[in-house]
Structures are given as C-alpha cells and as structure tokens.
C-alpha positions in Angstrom: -2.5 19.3 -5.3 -0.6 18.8 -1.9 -1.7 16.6 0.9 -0.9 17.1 4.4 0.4 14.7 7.4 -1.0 15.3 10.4 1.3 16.5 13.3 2.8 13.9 15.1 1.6 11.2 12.4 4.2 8.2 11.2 3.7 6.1 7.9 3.4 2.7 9.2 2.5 0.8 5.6 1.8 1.5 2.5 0.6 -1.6 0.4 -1.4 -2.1 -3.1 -3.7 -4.6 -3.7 -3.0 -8.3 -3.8 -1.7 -8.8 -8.1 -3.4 -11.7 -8.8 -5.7 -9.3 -10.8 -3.1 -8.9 -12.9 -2.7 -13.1 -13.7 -5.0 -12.4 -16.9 -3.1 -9.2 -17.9 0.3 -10.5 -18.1 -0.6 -14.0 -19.8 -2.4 -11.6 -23.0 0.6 -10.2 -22.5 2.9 -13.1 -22.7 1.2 -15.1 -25.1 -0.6 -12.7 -27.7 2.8 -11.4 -29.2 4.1 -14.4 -29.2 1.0 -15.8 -31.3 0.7 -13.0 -33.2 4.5 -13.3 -34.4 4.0 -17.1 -35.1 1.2 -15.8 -37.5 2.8 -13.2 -39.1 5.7 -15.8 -39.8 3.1 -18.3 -40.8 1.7 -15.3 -43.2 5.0 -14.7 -44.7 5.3 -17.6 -45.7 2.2 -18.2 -47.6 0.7 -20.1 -45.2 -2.8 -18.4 -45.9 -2.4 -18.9 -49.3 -2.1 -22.7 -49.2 -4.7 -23.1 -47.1 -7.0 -20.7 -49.3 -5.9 -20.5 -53.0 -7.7 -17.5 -53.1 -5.8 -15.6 -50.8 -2.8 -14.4 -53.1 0.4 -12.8 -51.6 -1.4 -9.2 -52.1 -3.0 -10.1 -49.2 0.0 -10.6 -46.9 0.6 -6.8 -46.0 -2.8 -6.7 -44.8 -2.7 -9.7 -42.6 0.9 -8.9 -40.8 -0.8 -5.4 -40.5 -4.3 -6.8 -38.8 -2.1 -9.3 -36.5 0.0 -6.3 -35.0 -3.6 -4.1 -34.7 -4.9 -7.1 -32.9 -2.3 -7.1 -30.3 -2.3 -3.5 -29.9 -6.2 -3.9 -29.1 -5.3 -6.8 -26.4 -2.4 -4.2 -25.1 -3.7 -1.4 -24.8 -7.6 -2.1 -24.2 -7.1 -4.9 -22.0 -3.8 -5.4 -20.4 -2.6 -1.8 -20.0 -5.7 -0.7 -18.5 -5.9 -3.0 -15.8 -2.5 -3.2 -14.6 -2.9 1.1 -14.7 -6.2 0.3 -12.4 -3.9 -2.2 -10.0 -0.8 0.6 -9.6 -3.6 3.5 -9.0 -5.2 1.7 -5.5 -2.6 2.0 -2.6 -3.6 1.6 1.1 -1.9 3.6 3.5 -1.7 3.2 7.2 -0.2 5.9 10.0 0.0 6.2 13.1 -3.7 7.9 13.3 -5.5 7.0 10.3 -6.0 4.4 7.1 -6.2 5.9 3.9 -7.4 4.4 0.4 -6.1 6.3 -2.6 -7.7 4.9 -5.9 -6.5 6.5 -9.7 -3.3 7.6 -11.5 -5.0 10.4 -13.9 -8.1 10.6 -12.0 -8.0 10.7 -8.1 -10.1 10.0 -5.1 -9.7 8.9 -1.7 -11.3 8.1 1.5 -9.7 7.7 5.3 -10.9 6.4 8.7 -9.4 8.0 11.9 -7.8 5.5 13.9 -9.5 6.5 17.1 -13.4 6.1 15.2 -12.4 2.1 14.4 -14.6 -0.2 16.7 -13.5 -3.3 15.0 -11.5 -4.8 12.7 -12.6 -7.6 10.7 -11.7 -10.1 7.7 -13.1 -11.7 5.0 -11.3 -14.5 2.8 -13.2 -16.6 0.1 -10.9 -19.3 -0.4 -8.3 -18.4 -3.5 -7.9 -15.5 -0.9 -6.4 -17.8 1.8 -4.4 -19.9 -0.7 -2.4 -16.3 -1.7 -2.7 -14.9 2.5 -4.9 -12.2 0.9 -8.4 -10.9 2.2 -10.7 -8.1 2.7 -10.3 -5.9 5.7 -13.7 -4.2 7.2 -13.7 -1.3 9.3 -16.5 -1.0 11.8 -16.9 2.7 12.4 -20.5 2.8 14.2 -22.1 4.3 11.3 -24.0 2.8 8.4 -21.6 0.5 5.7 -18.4 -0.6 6.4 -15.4 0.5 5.2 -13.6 -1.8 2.9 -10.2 -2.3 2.2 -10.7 -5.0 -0.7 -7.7 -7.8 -1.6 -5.4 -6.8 1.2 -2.1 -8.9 0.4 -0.8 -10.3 3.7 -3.8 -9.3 5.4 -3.7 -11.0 8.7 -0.3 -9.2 9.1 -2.0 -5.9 8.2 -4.9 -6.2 10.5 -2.6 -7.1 13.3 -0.7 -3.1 12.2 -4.0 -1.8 12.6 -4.6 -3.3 16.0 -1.6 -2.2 17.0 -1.4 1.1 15.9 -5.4 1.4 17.9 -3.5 0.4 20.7 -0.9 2.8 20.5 -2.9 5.5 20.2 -1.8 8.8 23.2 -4.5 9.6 25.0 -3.2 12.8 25.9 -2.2 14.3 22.4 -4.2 15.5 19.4 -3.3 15.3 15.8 -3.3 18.8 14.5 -2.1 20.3 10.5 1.7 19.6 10.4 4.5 19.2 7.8 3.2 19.1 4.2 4.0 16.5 1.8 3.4 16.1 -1.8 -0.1 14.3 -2.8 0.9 10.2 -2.7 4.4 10.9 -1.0 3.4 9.6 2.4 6.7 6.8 2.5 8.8 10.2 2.2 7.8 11.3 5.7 10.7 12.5 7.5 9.5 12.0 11.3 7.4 12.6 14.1 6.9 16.9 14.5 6.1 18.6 18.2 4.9 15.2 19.6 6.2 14.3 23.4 8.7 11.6 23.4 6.6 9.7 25.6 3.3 9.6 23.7 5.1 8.5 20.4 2.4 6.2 19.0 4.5 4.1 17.2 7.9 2.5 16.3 8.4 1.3 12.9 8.6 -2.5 13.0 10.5 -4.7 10.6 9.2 -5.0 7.8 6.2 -2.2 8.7 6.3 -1.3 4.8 5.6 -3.0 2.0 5.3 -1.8 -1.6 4.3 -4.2 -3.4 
C-alpha cells in the first residue's frame, strides 16, 4: 500500500500517544520474571516439598515448567499486546492536514483538512496535567468531534496546529504530489511546485517528536 503527500505539504510532527499506558506493561514485565525465577529457585530447592510433604521432587519439573508458562501468559497476552497497541497509534500533523494512523498488522486511519478546523480544543482530567498530556478536539462543523486521545505535550501541539491554520496560503491548493511509502511521512524530502512566498510553514525547533 502506498500513501501520498499532498503537493506542497510539509511534515510538521509526528507524535504517539502519551506512554503512561504502558506503566502496567512494563512493571508485569519487570517484576513477573523476576518472581517467577525466585520461585523456580524456591522450587529447586524443595521448597514445595517442605511446605507440603506430599509434593515429592517428581513434581519439580512440572512446577519450573508452569512458572515459565505463567510468564509467557503475562508476556505475551498482556504486556506484548498493549505496548504493540501503543506503537500502532501515531498522530501526524502537515502543513494541510492532521492524520491519525491506528494498527501495526491491521490498519486504519482518519484525517482532518486543516482549512475544515473551526476550533481547537482540550481536555485534561487531572493525571493528564500532572504528565502535560491531554485530549485534543477538532471542531469541524459537522456532527462528533474528532479526537486526538492522550496527546503528550499537548498544549505545545495545539499551539502547531494553530499555527499551521494560520499559515495556511490563501492562494494555493493542495493537489496529488510526490508519493511516499504508507507511515513514511518524517522521510518527506520538501516542499514540490509550491511559490516561495506561500510556503505554509517553516519547521520549528523541535517541530518533531517521536516519542
């Protein structure tokens, strides 16, 4: 699949989602090896076996081998998934439009033209504003919103939007231009057939962030 740039269009930020969904992830995986190997020590040892005479050292294979299953579960059906879910959402913004990508295997995406925003708004509950992240709202005159959900930074991406709205020509249209891989937006070489004078934007310090 290939996804074009529109002529004339710049990459102004690309950003994921703020990774405190990820806090949960990463302690399962911090902390469930290193449990499981304490009890697979503890097993080894006879540990079980003191505790229940019953349980004889035949059992000890079995144990190690349901401790190790145990964190592959937590792994793979917990951790891995979500942290695949996190890396799959990216929010793009150019110089004409904002685009949400969601999914790694399976894709989909919306975008918002620039020029159809009316107003830009945020919403914070408050672990939001301890980490500077939020939800950005994009008031396009027809019914729902569009939501960019756990924006990291977000004041500093609304005010990119806002600017970018304001730096929109007047005079130019964005027509099909150079074509770029699906995702590969940040490997955007440059503006293409656009006046010098109605070059929407310049790329500001620290414009991108890949977080």
């Amino acid at each position: 699949m290939r996804k074009e740039l529109l002529r004339g269009e710049q990459v102004i930020v690309i950003t994921r989602r703020q990774p405190r969904m990820l806090f949960g992830p990463a302690l399962a995986f911090i902390l469930v090896p290193a449990a499981a190997a304490f009890a697979c020590a503890w097993i080894v040892k006879g540990g079980p076996g003191k505790l229940l005479p019953v349980i004889t050292s035949d059992w000890t294979q079995w144990l190690v081998t349901a401790c190790l299953a145990l964190v592959a579960i937590v792994l793979l059906g917990y951790s891995l998934p979500r942290f695949i879910r996190w890396r799959g959402i990216r929010y793009i913004l150019t110089s004409g439009r904002i685009v949400a990508r969601f999914g790694m295997l399976r894709r989909g995406d919306w975008q918002v033209p620039l020029a159809a925003v009316r107003s830009v708004g945020i919403q914070q509950s408050l672990l939001q504003r301890i980490l500077r992240s939020g939800n950005i709202s994009l008031d396009t005159g027809h019914p729902g919103e569009a939501v960019l959900a756990d924006v990291p930074e977000v004041g500093k991406f609304r005010s990119f939007i806002l600017d970018a709205m304001a730096e929109l020509p007047t005079n130019v249209r964005f027509g099909p231009g150079a074509v770029q891989e699906a995702g590969d937006f940040d490997s955007f070489a440059g503006p293409v057939d656009y006046p010098d004078a109605a070059l929407p934007w310049d790329m500001r310090e620290g414009g991108r962030d890949e977080r």
